[in-house]
TORKOLLUM-927134 format. One record per residue (C-alpha): residue number from 1; x, y, z. Coordinates in steps of 0.001 Angstrom, whole numbers, plus 500000, padded with zeros to 6 digits. Layout:
{num=NUM, x=X, y=Y, z=Z}
...
***
This chain:
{num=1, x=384854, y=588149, z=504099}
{num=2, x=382794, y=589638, z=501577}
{num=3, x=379539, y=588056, z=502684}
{num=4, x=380254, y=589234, z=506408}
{num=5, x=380547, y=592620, z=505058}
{num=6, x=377641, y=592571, z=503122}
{num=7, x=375639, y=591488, z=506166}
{num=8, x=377080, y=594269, z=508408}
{num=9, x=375844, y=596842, z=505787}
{num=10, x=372420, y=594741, z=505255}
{num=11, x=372180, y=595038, z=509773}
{num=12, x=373727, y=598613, z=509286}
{num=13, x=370946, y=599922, z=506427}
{num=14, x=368152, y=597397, z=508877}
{num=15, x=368823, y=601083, z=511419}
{num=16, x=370113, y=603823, z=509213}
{num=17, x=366514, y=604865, z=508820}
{num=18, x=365213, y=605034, z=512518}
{num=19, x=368594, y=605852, z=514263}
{num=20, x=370370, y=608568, z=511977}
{num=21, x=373545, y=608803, z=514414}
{num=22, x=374128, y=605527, z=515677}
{num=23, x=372933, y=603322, z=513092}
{num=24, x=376363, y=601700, z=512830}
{num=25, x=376798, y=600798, z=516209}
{num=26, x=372923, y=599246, z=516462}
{num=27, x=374679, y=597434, z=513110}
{num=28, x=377124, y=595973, z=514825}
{num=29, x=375292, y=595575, z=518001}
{num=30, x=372884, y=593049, z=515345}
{num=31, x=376025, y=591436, z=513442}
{num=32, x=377366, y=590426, z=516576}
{num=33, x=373951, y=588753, z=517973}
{num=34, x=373705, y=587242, z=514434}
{num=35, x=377126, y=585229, z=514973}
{num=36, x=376029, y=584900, z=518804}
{num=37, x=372727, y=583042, z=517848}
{num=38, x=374578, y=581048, z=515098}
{num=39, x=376650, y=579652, z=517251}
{num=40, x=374373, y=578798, z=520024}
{num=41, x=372219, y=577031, z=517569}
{num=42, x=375008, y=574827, z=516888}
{num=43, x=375827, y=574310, z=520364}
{num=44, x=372501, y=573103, z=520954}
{num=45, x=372527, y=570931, z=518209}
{num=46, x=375358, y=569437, z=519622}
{num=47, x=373902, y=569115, z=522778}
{num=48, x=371052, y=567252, z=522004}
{num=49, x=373269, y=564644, z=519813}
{num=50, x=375095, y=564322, z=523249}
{num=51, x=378393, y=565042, z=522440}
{num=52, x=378612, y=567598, z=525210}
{num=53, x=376573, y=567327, z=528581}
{num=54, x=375952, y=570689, z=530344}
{num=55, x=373155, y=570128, z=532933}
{num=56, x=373546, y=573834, z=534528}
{num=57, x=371320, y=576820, z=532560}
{num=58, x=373893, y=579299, z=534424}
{num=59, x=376369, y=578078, z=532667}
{num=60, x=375145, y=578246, z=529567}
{num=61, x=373562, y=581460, z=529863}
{num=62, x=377498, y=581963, z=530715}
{num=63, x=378924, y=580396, z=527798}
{num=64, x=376442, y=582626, z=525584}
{num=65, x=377224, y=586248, z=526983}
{num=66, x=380624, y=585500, z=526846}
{num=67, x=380698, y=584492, z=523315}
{num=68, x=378657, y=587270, z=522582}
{num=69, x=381290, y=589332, z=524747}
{num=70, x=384571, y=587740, z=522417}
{num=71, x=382763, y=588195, z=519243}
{num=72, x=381637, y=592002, z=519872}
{num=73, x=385029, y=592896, z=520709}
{num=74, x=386566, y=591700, z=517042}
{num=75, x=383950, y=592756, z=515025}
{num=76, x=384210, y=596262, z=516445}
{num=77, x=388073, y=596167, z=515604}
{num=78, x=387284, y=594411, z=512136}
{num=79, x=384442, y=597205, z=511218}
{num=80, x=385751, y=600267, z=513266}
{num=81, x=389293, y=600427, z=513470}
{num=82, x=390708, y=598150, z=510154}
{num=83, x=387922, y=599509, z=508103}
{num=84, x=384796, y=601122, z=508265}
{num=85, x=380817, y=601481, z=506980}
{num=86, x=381791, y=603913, z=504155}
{num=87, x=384402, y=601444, z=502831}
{num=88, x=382668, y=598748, z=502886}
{num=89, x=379523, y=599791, z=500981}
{num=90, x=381625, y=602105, z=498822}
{num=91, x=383401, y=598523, z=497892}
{num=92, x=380126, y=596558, z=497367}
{num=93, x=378632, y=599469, z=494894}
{num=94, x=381811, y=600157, z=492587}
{num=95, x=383740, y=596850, z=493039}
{num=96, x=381281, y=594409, z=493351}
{num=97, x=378608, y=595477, z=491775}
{num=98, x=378038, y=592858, z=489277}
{num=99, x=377551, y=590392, z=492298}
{num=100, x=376176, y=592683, z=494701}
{num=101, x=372367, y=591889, z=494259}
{num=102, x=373213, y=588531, z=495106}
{num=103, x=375228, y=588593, z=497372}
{num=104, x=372985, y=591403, z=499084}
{num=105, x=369893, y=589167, z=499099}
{num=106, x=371596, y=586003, z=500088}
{num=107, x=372793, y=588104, z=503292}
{num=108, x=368977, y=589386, z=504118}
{num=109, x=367912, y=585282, z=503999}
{num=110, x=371076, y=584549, z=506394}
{num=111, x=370091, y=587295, z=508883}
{num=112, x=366083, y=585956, z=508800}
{num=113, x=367059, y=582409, z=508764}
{num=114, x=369706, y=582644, z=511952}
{num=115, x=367136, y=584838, z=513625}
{num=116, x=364311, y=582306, z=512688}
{num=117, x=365730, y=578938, z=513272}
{num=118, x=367799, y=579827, z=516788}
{num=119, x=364414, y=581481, z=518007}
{num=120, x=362319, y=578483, z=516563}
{num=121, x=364740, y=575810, z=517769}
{num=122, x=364362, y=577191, z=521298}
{num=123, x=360629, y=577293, z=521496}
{num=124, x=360645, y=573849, z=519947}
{num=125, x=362843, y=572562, z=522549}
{num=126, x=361641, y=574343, z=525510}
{num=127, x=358283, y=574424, z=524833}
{num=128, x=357122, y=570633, z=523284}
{num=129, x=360019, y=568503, z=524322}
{num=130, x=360213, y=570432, z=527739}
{num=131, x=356415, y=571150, z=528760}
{num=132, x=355823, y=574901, z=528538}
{num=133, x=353228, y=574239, z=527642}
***
């Protein structure tokens, strides 16, 4: 839980500079998409190894939005309600700090690398494989 934390503050911090009031909600807004795009990258994987067959792009434009749809849900209860930005990045400078450089950079590769490969997976695959061009 520590390294989902750590990547909400590294998303949060990503907007704290250009949005002053709502940089925790933009934070969110990017954890969520970060888990959304993690998954679909896996769910493309195994689509291509054909252990599921879904023919229809509505439907998995459908599957997508509503996993983005669960996901936003319980991270807003997880970073809202049970806790919140303060607490968490209070936690990571006084508790953790001895690991906190690590663990802080090691988050900043995750977000660049889930960003990076879903994006690059999807250009590979649509444009190559499927003639774009």
């Amino acid at each position: 839980m520590l390294f989902f934390d750590c990547t909400y503050i590294v998303c949060c911090n990503f907007y704290k500079k250009r949005e002053k009031d709502i940089f925790k909600v933009s934070g969110l807004i990017l954890m969520s998409l970060l888990l959304t795009l993690n998954i679909t990258f896996i769910f493309f994987i195994i689509e291509d190894l054909r252990l599921i067959e879904l023919s229809s792009f509505q439907l998995k434009l459908f599957l997508i939005l509503l996993l983005f749809l669960i996901i936003m849900p319980l991270l807003y209860l997880r970073y809202f309600r049970f806790t919140n930005y303060n607490e968490i990045n209070n936690s990571l400078y006084h508790k953790y700090s001895n690991i906190r450089p690590k663990i802080y950079v090691l988050s900043i590769v995750y977000t660049l690398t889930s960003i990076l490969s879903t994006i690059g997976y999807a250009l590979y695959k649509g444009g190559i494989i499927n003639g774009w061009w």
